[in-house]
VOPAGU-2260 file (C-alpha; in pm, 1 decimal, decimal comma):
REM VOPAGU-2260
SITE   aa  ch    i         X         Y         Z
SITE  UNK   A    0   -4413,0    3898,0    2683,4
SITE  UNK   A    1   -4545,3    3513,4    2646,0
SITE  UNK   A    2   -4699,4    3349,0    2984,9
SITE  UNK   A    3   -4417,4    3113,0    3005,9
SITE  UNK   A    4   -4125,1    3377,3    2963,4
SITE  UNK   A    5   -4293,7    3611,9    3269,2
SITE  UNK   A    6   -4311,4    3300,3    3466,9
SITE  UNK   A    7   -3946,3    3217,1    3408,0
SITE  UNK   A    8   -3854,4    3562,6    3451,0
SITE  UNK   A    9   -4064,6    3542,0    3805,4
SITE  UNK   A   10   -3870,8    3227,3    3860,6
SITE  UNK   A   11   -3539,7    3366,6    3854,1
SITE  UNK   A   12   -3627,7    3655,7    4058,6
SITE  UNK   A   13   -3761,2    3506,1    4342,2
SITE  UNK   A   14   -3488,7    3259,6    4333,2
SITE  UNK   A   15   -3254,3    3573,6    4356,7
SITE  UNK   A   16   -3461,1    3691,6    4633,7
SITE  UNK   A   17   -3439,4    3403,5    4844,6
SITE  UNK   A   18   -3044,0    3395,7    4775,1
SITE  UNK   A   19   -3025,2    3736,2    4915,4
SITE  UNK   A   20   -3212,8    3654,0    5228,6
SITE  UNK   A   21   -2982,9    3352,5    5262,0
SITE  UNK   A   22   -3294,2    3099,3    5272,6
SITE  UNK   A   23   -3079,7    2904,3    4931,7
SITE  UNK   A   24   -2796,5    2735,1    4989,2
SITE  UNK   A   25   -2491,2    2905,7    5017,9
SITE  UNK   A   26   -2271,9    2637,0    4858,6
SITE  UNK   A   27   -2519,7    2603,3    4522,7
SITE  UNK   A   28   -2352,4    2807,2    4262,4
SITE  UNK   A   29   -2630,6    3122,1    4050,2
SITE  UNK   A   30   -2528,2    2883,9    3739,2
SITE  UNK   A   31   -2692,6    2538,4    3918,5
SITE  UNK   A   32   -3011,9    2746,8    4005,9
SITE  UNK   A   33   -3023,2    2874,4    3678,5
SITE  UNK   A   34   -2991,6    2521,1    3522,3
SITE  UNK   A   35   -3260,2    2377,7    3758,5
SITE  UNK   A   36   -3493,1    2690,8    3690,9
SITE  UNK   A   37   -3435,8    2660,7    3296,4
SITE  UNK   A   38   -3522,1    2309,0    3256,8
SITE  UNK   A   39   -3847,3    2324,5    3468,8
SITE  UNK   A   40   -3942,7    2583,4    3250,2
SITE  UNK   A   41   -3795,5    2489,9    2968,6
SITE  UNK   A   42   -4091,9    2194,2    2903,2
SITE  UNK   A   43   -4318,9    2462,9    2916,0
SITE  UNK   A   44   -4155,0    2768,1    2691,2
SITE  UNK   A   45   -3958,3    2605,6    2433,2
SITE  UNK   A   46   -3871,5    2934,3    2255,1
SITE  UNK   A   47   -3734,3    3217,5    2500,6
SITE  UNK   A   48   -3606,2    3511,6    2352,0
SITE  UNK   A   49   -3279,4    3543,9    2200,6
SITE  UNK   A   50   -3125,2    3771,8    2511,2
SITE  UNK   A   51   -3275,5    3489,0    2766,1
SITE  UNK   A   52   -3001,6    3287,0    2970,7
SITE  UNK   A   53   -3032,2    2920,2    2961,3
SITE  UNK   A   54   -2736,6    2742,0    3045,8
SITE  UNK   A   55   -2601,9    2407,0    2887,9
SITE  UNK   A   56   -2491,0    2238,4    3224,2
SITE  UNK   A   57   -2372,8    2282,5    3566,5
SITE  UNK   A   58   -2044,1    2443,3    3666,8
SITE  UNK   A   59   -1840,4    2182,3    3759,0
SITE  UNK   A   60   -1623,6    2497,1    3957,4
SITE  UNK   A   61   -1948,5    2552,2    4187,8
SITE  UNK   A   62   -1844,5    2414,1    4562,3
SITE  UNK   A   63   -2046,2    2090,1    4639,0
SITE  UNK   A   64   -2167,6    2138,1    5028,8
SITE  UNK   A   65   -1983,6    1780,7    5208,8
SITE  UNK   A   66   -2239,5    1559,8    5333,1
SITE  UNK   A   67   -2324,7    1574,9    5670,5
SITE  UNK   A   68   -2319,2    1960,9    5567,2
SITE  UNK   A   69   -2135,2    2030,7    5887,8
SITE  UNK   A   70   -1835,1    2151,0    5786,4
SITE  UNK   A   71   -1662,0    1967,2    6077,0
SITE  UNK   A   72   -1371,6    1667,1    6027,8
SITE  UNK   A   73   -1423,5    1378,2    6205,0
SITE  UNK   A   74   -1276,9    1068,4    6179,0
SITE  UNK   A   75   -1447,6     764,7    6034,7
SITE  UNK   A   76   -1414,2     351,7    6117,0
SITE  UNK   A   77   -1567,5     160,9    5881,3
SITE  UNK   A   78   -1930,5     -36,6    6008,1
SITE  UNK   A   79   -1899,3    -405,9    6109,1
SITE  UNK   A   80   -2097,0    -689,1    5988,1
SITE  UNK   A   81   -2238,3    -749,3    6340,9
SITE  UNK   A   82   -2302,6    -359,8    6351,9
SITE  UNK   A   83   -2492,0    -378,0    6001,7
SITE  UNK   A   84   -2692,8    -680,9    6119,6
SITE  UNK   A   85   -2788,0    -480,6    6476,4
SITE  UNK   A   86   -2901,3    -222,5    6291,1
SITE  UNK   A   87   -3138,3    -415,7    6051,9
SITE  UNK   A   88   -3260,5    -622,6    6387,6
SITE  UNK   A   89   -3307,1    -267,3    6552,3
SITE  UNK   A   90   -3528,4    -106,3    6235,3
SITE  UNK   A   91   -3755,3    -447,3    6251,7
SITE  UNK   A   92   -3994,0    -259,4    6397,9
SITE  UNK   A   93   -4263,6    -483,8    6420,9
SITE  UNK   A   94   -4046,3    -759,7    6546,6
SITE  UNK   A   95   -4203,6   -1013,3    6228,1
SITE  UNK   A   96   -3799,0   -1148,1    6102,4
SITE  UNK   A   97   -3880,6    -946,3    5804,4
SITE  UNK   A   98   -3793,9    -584,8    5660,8
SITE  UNK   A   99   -3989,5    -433,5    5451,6
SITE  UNK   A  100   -3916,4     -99,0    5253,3
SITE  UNK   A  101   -4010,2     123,2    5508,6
SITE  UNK   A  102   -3853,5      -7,2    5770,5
SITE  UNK   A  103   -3513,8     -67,8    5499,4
SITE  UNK   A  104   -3552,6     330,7    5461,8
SITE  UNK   A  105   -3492,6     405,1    5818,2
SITE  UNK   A  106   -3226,0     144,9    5882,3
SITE  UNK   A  107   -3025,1     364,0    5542,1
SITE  UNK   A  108   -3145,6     673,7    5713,5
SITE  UNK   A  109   -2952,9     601,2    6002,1
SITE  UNK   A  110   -2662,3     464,2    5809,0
SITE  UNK   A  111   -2628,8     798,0    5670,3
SITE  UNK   A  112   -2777,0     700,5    5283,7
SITE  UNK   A  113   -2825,7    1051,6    5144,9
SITE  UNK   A  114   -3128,9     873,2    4961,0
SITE  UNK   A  115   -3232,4     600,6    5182,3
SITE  UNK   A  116   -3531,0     512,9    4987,5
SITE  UNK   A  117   -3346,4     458,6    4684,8
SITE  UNK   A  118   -3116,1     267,7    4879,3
SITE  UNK   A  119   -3368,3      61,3    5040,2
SITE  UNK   A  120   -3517,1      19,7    4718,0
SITE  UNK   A  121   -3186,2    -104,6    4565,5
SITE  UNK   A  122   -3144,7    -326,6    4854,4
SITE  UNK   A  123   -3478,3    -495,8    4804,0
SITE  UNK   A  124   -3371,5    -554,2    4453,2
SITE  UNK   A  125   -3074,8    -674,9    4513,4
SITE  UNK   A  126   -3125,6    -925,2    4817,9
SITE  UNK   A  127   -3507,7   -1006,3    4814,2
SITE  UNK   A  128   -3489,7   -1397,7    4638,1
SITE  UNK   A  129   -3832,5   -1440,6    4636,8
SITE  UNK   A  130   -3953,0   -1125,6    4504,2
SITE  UNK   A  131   -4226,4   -1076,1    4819,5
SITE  UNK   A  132   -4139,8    -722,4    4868,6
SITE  UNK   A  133   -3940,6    -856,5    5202,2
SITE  UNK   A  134   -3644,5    -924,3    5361,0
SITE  UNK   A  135   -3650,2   -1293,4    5514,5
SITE  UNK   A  136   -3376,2   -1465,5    5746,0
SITE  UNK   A  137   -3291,1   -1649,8    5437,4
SITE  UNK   A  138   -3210,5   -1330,6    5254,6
SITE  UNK   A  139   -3063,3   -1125,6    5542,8
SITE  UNK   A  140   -2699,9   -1211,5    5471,6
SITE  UNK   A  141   -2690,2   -1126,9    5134,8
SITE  UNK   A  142   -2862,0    -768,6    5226,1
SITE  UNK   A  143   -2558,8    -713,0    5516,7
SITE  UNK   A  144   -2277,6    -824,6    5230,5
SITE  UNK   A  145   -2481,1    -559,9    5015,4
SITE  UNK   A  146   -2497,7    -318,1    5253,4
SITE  UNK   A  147   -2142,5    -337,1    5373,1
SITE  UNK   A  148   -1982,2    -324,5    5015,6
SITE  UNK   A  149   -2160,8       6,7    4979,3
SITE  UNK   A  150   -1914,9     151,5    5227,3
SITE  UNK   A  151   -2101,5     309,2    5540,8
SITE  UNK   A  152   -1912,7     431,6    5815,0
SITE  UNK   A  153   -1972,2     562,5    6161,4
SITE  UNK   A  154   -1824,0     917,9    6253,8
C-alpha cells in the first residue's frame, strides 16, 4: 500500500470518526467529505486503486445548514442607507474618515457577510477611486450604494 493511499485511507477514517462523535457537521452530507478529502489528496496520489472511492462532485441532495445555522425563523427588514453609513462610521475605529480593510472586515462581519474579508476586499475594489488601499469621504457613498445592493438585512 503506497504512502499516499494509507494517508487517504487515514483521512477518511478519522473523518468517519469525528462524524460519529458528532464533532462534523451534521448537515454536510459522507459524499461532500469525501469530495473535500479526495481532492486534497488527490494532488498528492494521482493513481488510487481501482476499488478506491473518489467522487466526481457534490450531492446536490445533501441539506445545506441555513446561515445563521440557527435553525430559528425570524423575520428580516431590509438595512437603511443611514443604517449602512452608521455602521461604517461605527467600524472607523481609529476615528481617521478612512476605512481600511480591516476595519471593512468587521463592519461585513457585523452585517452578517459569511466571508467578510472577501467582501471587504470586493468593496475596496469596487469603491476605492484612488487605489490607496482606503475608503475616503469622497468614496464613502459609492461603498454604502455597494453595500446596500448586496442585500443585507437585520433579523
Amino acid at each position: 500500500m503506497g504512502r499516499a493511499r494509507r494517508k487517504w485511507g487515514e483521512s477518511v477514517v478519522a473523518v468517519a470518526a469525528a462524524m460519529s462523535e458528532g464533532r462534523w457537521l451534521k448537515t454536510c452530507c459522507f459524499f461532500t467529505m469525501m469530495h473535500i478529502i479526495s481532492s486534497i489528496t488527490s494532488t498528492q496520489n494521482s493513481n488510487l486503486d481501482d476499488g478506491a472511492f473518489v467522487p466526481k462532485g457534490i450531492d446536490k441532495a445533501c441539506p445545506r445548514a441555513t446561515w445563521p445555522a440557527t435553525g430559528k425563523k425570524r423575520a428580516s427588514v431590509p438595512i437603511t442607507e443611514e443604517q449602512v453609513r452608521g455602521i461604517f462610521h461605527r467600524y472607523d475605529t481609529n476615528r481617521d474618515g478612512l476605512l481600511s480593510k480591516q476595519e471593512l472586515k468587521n463592519a461585513f462581519s457585523s452585517l452578517g457577510s459569511r466571508m467578510p474579508g472577501v467582501r471587504a476586499w470586493l468593496a475596496l475594489q469596487h469603491a476605492d477611486v484612488n487605489g490607496d488601499g482606503y475608503i475616503n469621504e469622497a468614496e464613502f457613498d459609492k461603498l454604502v450604494k455597494y453595500t446596500l445592493k448586496r442585500g443585507y438585512k437585520i433579523n
